[in-house]
C-alpha positions as CSV (number, residue, x, y, z in Angstrom):
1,X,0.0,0.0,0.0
2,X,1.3,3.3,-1.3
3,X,1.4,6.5,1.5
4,X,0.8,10.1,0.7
5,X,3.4,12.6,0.6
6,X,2.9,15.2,3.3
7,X,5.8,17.8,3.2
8,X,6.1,20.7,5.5
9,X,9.1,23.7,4.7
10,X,10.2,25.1,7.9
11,X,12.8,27.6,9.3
12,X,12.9,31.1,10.5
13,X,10.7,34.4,9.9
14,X,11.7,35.2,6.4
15,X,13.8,32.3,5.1
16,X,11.5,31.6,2.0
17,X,9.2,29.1,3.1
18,X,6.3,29.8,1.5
19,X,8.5,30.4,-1.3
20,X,9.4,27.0,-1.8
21,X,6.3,25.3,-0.7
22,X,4.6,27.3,-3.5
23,X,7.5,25.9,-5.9
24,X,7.3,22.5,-4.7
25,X,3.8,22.7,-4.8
26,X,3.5,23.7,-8.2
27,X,6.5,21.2,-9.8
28,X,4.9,17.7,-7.9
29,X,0.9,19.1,-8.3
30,X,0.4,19.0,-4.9
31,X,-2.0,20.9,-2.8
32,X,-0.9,23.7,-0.7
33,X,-1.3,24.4,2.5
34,X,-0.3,28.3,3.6
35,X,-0.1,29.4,7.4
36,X,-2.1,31.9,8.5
37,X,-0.2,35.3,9.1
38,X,-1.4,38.4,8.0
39,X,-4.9,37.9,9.1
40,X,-3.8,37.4,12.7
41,X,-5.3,40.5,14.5
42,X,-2.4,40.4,17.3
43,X,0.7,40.0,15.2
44,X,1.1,43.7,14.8
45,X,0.6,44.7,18.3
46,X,3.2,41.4,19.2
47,X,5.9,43.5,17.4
48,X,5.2,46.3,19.1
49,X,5.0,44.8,22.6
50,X,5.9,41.1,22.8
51,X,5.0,41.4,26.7
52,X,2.1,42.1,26.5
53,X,0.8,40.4,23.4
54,X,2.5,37.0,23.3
55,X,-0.5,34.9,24.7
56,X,-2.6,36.3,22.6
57,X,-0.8,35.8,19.2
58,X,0.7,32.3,19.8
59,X,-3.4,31.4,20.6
60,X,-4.4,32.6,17.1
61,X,-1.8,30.8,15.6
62,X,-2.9,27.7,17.3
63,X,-6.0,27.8,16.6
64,X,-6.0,28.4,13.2
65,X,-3.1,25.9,12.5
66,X,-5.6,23.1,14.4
67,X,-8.1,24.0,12.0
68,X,-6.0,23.9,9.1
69,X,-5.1,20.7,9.8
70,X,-8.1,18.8,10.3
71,X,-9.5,20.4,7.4
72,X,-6.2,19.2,5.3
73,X,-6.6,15.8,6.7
74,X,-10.5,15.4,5.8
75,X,-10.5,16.9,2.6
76,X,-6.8,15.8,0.8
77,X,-5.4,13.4,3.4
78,X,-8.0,11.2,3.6
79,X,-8.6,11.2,-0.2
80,X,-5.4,10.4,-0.9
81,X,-4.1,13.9,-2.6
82,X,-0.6,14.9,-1.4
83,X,0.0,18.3,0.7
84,X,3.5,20.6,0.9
85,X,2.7,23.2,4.1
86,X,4.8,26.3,4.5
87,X,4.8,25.5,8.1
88,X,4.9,22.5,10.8
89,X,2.9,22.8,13.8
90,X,5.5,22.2,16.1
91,X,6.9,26.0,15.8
92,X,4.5,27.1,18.0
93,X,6.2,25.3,20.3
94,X,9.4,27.3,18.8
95,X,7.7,30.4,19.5
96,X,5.6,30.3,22.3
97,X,8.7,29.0,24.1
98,X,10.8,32.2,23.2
99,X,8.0,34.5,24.3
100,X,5.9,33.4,26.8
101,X,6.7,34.1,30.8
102,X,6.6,30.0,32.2
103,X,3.3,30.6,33.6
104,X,1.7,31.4,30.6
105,X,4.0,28.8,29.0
106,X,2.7,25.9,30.9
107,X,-1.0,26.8,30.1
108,X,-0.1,27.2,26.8
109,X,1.8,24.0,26.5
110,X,-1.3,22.1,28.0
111,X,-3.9,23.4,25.2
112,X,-1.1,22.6,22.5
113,X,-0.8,18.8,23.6
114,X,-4.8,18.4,23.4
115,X,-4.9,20.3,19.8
116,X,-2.1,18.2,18.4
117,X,-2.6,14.9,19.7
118,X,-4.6,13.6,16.8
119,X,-3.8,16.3,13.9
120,X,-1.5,14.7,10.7
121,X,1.9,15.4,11.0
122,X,4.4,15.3,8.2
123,X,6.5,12.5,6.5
124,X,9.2,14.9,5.4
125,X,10.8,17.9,6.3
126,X,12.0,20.3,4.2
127,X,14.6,22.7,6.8
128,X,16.0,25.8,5.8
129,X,18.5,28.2,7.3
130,X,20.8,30.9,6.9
131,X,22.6,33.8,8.8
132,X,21.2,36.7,10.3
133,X,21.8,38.7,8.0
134,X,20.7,36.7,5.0
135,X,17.4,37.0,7.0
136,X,17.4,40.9,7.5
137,X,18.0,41.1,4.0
138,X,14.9,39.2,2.8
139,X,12.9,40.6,5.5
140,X,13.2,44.1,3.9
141,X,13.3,42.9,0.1
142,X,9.6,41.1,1.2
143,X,8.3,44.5,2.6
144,X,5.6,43.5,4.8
145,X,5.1,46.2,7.4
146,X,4.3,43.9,9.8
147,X,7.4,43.5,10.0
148,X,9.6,46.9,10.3
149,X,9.2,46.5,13.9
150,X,11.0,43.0,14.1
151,X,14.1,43.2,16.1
152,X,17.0,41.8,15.0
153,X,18.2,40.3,18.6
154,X,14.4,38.6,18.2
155,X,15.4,36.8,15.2
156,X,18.9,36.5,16.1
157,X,17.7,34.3,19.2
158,X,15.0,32.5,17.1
159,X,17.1,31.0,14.6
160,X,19.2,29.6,17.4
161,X,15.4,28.1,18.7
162,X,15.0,26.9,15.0
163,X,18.6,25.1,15.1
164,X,18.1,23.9,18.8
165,X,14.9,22.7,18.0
166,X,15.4,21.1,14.2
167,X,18.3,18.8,16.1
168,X,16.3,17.4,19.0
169,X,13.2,16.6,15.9
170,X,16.2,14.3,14.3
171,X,16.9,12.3,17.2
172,X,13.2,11.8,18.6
173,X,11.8,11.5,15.1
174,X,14.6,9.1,13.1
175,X,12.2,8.2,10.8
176,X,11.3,11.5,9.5
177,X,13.4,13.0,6.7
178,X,15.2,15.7,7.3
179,X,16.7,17.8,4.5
180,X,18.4,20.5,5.5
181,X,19.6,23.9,2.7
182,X,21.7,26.9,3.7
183,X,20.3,29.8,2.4
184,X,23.5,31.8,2.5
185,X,24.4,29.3,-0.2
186,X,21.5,28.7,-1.7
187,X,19.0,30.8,-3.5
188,X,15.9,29.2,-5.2
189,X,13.9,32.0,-5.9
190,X,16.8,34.3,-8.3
191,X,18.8,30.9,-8.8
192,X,16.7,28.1,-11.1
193,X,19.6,25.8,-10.5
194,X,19.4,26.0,-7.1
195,X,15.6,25.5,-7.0
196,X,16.8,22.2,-9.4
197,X,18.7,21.2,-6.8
198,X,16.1,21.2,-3.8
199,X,13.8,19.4,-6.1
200,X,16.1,16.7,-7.1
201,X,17.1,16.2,-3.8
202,X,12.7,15.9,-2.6
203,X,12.2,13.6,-5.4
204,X,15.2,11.4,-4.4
205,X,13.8,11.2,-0.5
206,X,10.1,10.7,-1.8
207,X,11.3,8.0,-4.3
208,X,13.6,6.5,-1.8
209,X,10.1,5.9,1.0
210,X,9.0,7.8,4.0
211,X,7.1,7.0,6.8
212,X,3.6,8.2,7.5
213,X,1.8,6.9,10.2
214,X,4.0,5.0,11.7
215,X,4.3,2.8,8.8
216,X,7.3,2.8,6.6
217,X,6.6,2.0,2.6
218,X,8.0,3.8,-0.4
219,X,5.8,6.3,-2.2
């Protein structure tokens, strides 16, 4: 019995995931599935005030991401059409993490166990990184003013999460792909060749067999 490609591109604010989920996306014909930003009411006041607004924000996201999910898992999963996401649900553990006092943290972390227990999780991941100023520099090329109040000792200390984070996934989750692409060396939106690259290197690891489900059979 064949499994379904599910394929999530994660990394930092700005990297180019959505980018390359759209790309991937459009090469294999696969649906995708975008994170909900921009129409998060709190987001704008979290980059004015992370203090104060933290709870708030990482609770949309949550939410919505839940929602997302089931919906992808009823209406593609389930009827055996392949996803790429621009996101993984696990970085709102990444972010709550970094901006949440422990208290809030904690309550947080108890509502995010119930969501998630049962939602699909992906049978690849797509990682990508680069350095902080690589970042900064696509930030401002993107010119989203959501995000002119982004500091850069906040993303500084969220890549780190991203890095911490991505190499505790690989050892609790050995049967989960991992591909990793530096962004400082790579760039798949100006450079086709590079784009070829990432691709070739998705095709080989969906050729090759991933696990979904707990069950581990080649595509």
């Amino acid at each position: 019995m064949e499994i379904l490609p599910f394929i999530t591109v994660e990394g930092p604010i700005g990297i180019g995931k959505t980018s390359l989920a759209k790309a991937i996306a459009n090469h294999f014909h696969y649906h995708l599935l975008k994170e909900i930003v921009d129409e998060n009411p709190f987001l704008g006041k979290f980059y004015e005030n992370i203090d104060e607004w933290s709870f708030q924000t990482e609770m949309f996201f949550l939410c919505n991401r839940y929602k997302q999910l089931e919906d992808i898992e009823k209406h593609y999963l389930q009827k055996t059409k392949p996803v790429v996401a621009d996101y993984h649900i696990f970085k709102n553990l990444i972010f709550a993490k970094r901006t949440l006092q422990e208290k809030e943290y904690q309550k947080y972390l108890k509502i995010y166990n119930i969501l998630t227990s049962d939602v699909p999780h992906p049978n690849i991941v797509i990682y990508l990184s680069a350095s902080l100023e690589t970042v900064m520099k696509r930030i401002e090329m993107r010119g989203r003013d959501i995000e002119r109040n982004i500091s850069e000792d906040y993303l500084g200390r969220l890549s780190k999460d991203y890095e911490e984070f991505m190499t505790s996934f690989e050892d609790t989750h050995p049967h989960v792909p991992v591909l990793r692409f530096n962004g400082d060396q790579l760039d798949f939106v100006k450079n086709k060749a590079d784009l070829e690259f990432i691709l070739e290197a998705l095709s080989s690891t969906i050729t090759e067999g991933v696990q979904y489900h707990g069950t581990s059979q080649k595509i």
